[in-house]
C-alpha positions as CSV (number, residue, x, y, z in Angstrom):
1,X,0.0,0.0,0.0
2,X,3.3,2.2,0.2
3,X,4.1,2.1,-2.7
4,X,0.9,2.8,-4.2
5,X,0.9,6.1,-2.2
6,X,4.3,6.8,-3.9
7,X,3.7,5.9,-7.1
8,X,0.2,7.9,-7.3
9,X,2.8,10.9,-5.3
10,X,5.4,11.0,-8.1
11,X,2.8,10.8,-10.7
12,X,1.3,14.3,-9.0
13,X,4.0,16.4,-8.0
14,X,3.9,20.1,-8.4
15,X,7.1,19.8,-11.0
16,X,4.6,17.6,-13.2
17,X,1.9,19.5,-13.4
18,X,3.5,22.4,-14.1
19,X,5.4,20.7,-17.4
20,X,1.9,19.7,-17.8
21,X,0.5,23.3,-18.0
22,X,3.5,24.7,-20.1
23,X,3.1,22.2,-22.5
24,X,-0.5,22.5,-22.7
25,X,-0.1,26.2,-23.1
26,X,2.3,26.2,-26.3
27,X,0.5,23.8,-27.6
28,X,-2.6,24.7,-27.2
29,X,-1.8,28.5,-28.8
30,X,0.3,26.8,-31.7
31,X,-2.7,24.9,-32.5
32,X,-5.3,28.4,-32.2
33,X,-2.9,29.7,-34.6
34,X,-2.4,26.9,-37.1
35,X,-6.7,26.2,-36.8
36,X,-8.6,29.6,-37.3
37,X,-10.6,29.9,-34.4
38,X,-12.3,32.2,-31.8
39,X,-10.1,33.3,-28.7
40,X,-10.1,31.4,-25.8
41,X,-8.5,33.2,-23.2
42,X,-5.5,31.5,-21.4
43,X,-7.2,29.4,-19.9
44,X,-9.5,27.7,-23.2
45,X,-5.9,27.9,-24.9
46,X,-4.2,25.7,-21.7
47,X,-7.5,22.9,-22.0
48,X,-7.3,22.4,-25.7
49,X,-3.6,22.1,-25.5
50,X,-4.3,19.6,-22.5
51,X,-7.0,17.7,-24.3
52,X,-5.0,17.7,-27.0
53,X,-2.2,16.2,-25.6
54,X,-4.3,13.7,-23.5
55,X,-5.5,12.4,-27.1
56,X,-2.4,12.5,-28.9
57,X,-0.6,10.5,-25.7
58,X,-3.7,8.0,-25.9
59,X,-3.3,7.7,-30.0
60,X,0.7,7.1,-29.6
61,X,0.6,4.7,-26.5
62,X,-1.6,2.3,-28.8
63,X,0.6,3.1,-32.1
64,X,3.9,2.9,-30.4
65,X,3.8,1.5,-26.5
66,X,6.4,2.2,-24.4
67,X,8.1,5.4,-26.6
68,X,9.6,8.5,-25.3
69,X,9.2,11.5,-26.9
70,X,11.3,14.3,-24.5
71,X,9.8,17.9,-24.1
72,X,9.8,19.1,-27.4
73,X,8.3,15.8,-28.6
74,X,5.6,15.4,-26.2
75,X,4.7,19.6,-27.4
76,X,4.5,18.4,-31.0
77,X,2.4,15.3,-30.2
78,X,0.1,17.6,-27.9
79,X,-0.2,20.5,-31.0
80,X,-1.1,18.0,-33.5
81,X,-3.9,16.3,-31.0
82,X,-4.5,20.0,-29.7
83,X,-5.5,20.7,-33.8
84,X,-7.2,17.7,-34.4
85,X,-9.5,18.1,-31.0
86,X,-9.8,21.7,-33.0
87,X,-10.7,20.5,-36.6
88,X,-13.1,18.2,-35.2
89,X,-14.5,21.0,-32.9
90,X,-15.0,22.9,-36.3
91,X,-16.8,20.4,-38.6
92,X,-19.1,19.5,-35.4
93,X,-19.7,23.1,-35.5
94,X,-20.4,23.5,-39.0
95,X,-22.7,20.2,-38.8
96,X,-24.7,21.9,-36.1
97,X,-25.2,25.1,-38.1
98,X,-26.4,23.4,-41.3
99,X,-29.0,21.4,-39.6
100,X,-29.9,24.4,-37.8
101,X,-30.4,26.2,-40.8
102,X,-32.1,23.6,-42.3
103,X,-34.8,23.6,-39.6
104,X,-35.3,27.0,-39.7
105,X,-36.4,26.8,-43.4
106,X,-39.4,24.6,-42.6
């Protein structure tokens, strides 16, 4: 049961979550700026950058297990899930709006 409460310590230190929140930041505004969207604020910018990279670690964990990217890997994998969480936030958003419009019509 020690180690447990270690392991699960480690895994949430301050340091961590920090890296976390930097990477989710450049990513997150490298992707707003490669995807033409609205503005976030700092804080929308950090969660799609943090999505993002949640998606692109869960997408490269069952393409390549056990890989190691570094920091400036893991902030490339986060940008491109951070712009794919994006382009799918778009065409959901234009799906929406065109079945919108086409109830209005009736």
């Amino acid at each position: 049961m020690e180690h447990a409460t270690l392991v699960v310590g480690a895994a949430f230190s301050t340091t961590h979550w920090l890296v976390w929140l930097i990477i989710g930041l450049i990513a997150g505004f490298l992707a707003t700026r490669f995807v033409k969207v609205p503005y976030f604020g700092i804080i929308g910018i950090i969660a799609v950058g943090l999505v993002g990279a949640f998606f692109a670690g869960l997408v490269l964990n069952l393409l390549l297990p056990d890989t190691t990217l570094g920091f400036f890997g893991t902030i490339i994998a986060a940008f491109l899930g951070a712009v794919a969480l994006l382009a799918i936030g778009r065409i959901v958003a234009v799906l929406i709006e065109h079945s919108s419009a086409g109830d209005s019509s009736q």
